[in-house]
Each structure stands twice: as structure tokens, then as C-alpha cells.
KEDO-349976 format. One record per residue (C-alpha): residue number from 1; chain; y, z negated, x negated. Coordinates in pm, 1 decimal. Layout:
<NUM A <Y Z X>> ...
END
This chain:
<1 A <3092.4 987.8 10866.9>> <2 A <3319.8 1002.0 10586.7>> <3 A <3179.0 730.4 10409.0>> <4 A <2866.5 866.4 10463.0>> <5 A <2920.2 1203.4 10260.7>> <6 A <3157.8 1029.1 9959.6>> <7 A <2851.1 788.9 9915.1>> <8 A <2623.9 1101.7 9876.5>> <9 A <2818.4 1281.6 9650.2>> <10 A <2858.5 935.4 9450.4>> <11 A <2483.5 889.5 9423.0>> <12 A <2430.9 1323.9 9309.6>> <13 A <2695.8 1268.6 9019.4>> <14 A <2567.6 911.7 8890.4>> <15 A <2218.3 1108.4 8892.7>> <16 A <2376.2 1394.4 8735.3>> <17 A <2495.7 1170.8 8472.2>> <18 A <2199.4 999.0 8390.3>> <19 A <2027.4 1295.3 8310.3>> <20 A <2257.1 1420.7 8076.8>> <21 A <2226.9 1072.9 7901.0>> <22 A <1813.0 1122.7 7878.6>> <23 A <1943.5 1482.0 7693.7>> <24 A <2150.1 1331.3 7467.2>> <25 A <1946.5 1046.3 7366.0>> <26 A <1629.6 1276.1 7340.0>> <27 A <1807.8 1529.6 7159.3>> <28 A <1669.1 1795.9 7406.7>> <29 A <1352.4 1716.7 7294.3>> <30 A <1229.3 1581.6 7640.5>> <31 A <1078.6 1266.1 7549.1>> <32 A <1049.3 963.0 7753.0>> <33 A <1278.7 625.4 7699.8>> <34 A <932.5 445.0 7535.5>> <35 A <852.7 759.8 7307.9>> <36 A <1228.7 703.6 7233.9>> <37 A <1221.4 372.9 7123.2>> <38 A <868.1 418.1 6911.8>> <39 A <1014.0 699.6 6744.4>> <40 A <1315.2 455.1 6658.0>> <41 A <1036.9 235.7 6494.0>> <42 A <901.1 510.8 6284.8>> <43 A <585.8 484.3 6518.4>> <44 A <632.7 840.8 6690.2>> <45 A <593.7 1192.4 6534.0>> <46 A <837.2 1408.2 6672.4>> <47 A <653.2 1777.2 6725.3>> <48 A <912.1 2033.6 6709.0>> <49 A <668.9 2328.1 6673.2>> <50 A <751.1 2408.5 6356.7>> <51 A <575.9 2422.0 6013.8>> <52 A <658.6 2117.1 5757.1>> <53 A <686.4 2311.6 5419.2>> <54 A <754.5 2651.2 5302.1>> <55 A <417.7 2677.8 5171.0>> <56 A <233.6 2607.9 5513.8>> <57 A <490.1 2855.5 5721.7>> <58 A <358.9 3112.7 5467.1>> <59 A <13.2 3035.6 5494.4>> <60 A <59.2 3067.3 5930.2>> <61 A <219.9 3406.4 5896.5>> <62 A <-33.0 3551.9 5667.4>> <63 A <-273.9 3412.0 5935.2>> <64 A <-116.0 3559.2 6217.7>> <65 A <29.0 3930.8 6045.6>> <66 A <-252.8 4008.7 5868.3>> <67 A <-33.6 4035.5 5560.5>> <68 A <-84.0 3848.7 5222.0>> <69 A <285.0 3614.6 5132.4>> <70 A <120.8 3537.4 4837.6>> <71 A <255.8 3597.9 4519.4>> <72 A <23.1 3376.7 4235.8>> <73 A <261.5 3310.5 3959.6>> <74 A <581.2 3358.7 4177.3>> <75 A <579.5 3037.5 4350.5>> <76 A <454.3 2683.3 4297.7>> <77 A <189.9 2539.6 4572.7>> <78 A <347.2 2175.0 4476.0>> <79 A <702.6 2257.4 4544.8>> <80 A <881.9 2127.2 4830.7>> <81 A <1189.1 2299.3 4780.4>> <82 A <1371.6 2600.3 4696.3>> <83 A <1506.4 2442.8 4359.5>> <84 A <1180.7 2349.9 4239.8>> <85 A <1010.2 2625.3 4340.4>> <86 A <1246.6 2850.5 4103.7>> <87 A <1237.7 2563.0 3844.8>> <88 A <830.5 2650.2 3839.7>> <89 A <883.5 3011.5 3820.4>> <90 A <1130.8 3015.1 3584.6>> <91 A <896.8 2818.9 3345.2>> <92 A <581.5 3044.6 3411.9>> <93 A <798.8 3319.0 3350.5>> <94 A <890.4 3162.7 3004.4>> <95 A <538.2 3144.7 2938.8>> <96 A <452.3 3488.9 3003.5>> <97 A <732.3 3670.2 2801.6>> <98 A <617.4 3417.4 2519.6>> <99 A <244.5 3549.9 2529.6>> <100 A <371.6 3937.8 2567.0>> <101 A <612.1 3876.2 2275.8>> <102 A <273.6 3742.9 2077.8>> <103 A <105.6 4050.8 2180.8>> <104 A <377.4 4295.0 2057.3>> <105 A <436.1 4073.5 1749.9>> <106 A <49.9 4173.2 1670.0>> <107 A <11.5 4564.0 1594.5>> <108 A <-258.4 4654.8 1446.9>> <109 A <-304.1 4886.5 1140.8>> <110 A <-366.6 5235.5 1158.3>> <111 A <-442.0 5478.2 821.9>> <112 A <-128.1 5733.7 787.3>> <113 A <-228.6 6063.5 872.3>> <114 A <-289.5 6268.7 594.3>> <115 A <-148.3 6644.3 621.3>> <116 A <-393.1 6913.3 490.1>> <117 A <-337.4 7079.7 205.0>> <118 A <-177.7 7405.9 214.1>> <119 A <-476.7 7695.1 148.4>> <120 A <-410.8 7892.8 -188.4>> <121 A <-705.5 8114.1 -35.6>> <122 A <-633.1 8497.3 -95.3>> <123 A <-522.0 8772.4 -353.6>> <124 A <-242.8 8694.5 -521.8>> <125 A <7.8 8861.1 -784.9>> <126 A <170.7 8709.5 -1055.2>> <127 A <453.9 8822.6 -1285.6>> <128 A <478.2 8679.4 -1616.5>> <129 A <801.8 8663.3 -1835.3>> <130 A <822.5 8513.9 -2211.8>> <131 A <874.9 8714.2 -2509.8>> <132 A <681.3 9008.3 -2307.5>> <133 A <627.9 9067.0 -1980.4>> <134 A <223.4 9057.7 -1815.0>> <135 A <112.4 9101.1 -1479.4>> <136 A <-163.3 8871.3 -1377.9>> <137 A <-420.8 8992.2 -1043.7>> <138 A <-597.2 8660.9 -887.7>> <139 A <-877.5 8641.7 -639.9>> <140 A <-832.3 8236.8 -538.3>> <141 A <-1071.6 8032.2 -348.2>> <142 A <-982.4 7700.4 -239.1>> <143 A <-1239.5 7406.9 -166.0>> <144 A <-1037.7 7050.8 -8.8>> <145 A <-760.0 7048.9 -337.0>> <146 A <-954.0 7238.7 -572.3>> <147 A <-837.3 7553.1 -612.2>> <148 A <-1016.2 7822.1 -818.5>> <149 A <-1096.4 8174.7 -954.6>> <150 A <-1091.7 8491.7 -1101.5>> <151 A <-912.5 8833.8 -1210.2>> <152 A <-743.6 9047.8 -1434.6>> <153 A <-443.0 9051.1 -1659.6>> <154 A <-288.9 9324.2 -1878.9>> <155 A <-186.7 9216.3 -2247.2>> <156 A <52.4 9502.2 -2384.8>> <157 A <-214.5 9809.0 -2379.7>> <158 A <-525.6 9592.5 -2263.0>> <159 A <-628.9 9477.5 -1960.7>> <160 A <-792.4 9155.2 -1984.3>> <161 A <-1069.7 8940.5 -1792.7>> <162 A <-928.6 8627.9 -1672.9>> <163 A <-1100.4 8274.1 -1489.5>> <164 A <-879.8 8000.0 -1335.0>> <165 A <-911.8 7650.8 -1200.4>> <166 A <-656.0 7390.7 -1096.5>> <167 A <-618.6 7170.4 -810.6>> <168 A <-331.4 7112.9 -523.8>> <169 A <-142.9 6878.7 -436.6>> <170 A <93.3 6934.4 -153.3>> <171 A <305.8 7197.5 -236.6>> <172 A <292.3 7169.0 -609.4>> <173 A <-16.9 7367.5 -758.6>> <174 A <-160.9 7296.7 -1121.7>> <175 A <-362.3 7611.4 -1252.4>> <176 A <-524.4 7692.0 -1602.5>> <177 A <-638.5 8012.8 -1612.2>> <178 A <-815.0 8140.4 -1933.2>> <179 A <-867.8 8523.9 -2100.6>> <180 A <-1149.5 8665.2 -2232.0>> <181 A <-1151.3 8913.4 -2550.3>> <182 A <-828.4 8782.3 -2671.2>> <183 A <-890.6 8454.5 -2536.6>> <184 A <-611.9 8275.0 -2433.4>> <185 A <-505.9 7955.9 -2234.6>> <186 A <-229.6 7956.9 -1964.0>> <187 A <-131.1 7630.3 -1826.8>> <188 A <61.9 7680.4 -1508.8>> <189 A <271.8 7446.9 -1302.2>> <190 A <387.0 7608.3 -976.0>> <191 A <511.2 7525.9 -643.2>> <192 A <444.4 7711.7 -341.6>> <193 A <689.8 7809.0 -97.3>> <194 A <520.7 7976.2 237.7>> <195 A <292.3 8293.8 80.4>> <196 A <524.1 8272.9 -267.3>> <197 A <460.2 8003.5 -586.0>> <198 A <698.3 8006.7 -881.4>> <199 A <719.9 7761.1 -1203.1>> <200 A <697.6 7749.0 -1581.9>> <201 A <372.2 7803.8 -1788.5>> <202 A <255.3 7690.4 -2115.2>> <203 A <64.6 7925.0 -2294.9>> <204 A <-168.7 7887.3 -2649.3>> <205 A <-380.4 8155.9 -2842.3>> <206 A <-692.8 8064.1 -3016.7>> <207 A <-542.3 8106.4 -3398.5>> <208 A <-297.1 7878.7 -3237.4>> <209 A <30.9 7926.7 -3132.3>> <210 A <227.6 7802.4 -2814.9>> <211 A <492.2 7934.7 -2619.4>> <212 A <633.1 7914.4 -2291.8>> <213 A <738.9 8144.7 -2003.9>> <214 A <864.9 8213.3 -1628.2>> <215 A <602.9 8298.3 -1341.8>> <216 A <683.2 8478.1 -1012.4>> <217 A <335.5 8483.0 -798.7>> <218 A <324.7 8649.7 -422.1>> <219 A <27.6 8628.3 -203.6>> <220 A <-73.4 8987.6 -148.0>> <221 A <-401.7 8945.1 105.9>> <222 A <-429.7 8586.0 276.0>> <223 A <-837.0 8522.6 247.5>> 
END
């Protein structure tokens, strides 16, 4: 009877062992001593369940979750591994800071803005200083630069007709303004400062003389 049960237990382990040979040889894979041996010849393709390449495990989960992996530009469909895969992007990306830098390099060419002139438009009141004072009343229209106009000025005991013209440019202001009775030429170069304009003048009579002189002007009544 003893026999008997040391032969049983002799058989269970040798069975025991053999099984754990099949999982070693098999790798846990559970295939069969001939799939074994073809697989040894290169004549068996072992399924493990799992995708081959990156590319194709991507391509499964977008199937299966509904969500796009892709990213075009990001990753090379011909790479096989993680090295050349960044070797691709890194050259695409190359590429594409080349083209933006040739699309900043190009800018194209825009007019400078002009600033509008300042309007001379309104009454103004000038003081005039050379070997005698004058004060000079303007009424000044202004048309793009071209400034222009009429008024009075008093000469000693007279009071005098005058016309001007003269054009702006920025701030500095170029007006002749001529008299009528004792006629009279006074060329003006002034520049304006908010509602103020001060400069030198050159004037000249008709039985001709020159001289020169100081003018203070103040815009009374904006037009």
C-alpha cells in the first residue's frame, strides 16, 4: 500500500514538471511542441495581440475612442521608431521656421501717414515792432496749406486796408500780406505755437525801402 501511494505522488510531480517545461519553452504563450519548433524555423507568426508599429496602435485607438491621434506634420507615417520619428519632425520643423522667417523677411510697403496741417482758420491779432510799432487785424481762411485773407492795419494816424496769402507747412507759416493807399509789402515768416505765431518780417514800400521787424500774432476767434 505504501508503494502504491509513493508511486502516485511520483507520477503527479513528474506531470507537474512537465508542464512547467511546456511554460518555459512556450514562453507562456501556450503553443504546442510543433508550433514550437516551426516558430524555431521562422515558419510560425507568433500573435501576441498586440499592434506591430506605433503608427498602427494609433490608428486602432482612434478607431476604437473616437478620438483623432493624428497630428500631420508632428510625426512621420514611415518611421519605425521613436528616434526617427523626432529626426522627421525635427526636419519639418526646420522647414517651417525657414518659410515663416521668408514671410517676415517680406513686409510690404506702406505710405507714412501724413499729419494734417494745423488750421490758421480764424481772427487773428498781430503786433508789429520795427522802428514803430503797428497793429495788424486778420480774418484768415485756410484751404489744404494755403492759407489766406484779409483786414486792417493802422500806419501811425491811418488805418489801412490790408490782403494776405501764404501757405503752411507744419508749424512754420509763410504769409505776405500787402496795404492799400500806402501800399506796402510785408513778408512774414512765423511759427505757430497752439492759438499763438511769432517770427521776423521783412517789410518794403513802393518808393523802395526795406526794413525789418518783430511780430507777436494771437488767435482771437478760432473760425
Amino acid at each position: 500500500m505504501r508503494f502504491w501511494i509513493t508511486a502516485v505522488a511520483l507520477s503527479a510531480l513528474f506531470v507537474l514538471l512537465a508542464i512547467n517545461a511546456v511554460g518555459i519553452l512556450d514562453g507562456g504563450s501556450g503553443l504546442s511542441a510543433e508550433e514550437l519548433i516551426e516558430a524555431s524555423r521562422g515558419n510560425f507568426h507568433f500573435d501576441l495581440g498586440f499592434p506591430e508599429t506605433p503608427q498602427e496602435s494609433r490608428r486602432i485607438w482612434s478607431r476604437e475612442s473616437g478620438v483623432d491621434f493624428s497630428m500631420p506634420g508632428r510625426l512621420s507615417e514611415s518611421a519605425t521608431t521613436p528616434e526617427e520619428s523626432r529626426a522627421d519632425y525635427e526636419a519639418g520643423d526646420q522647414g517651417q521656421t525657414s518659410n515663416a522667417d521668408s514671410r517676415d523677411s517680406v513686409t510690404p510697403s506702406q505710405p507714412a501717414a501724413e499729419l494734417p496741417a494745423r488750421s490758421m482758420a480764424g481772427n487773428w491779432s498781430f503786433y508789429l515792432e520795427d522802428d514803430k510799432n503797428r497793429v495788424m487785424a486778420l480774418r484768415l481762411f485756410q484751404s489744404e496749406d494755403a492759407v489766406f485773407g484779409s483786414g486792417t492795419m493802422n500806419d501811425g494816424a491811418d488805418t489801412l486796408r490790408v490782403l494776405a496769402s501764404g501757405s503752411l507747412a507744419g508749424d512754420e507759416l509763410s504769409l505776405d500780406v500787402v496795404s492799400d493807399g500806402t501800399t506796402g509789402l510785408y513778408r512774414f515768416n512765423l511759427t505757430t505755437r497752439g492759438s499763438s505765431a511769432s517770427g521776423r518780417y521783412v517789410a518794403f514800400s513802393s518808393s523802395g525801402e526795406r526794413w525789418e521787424g518783430q511780430a507777436e500774432g494771437m488767435l482771437t476767434t478760432p473760425s
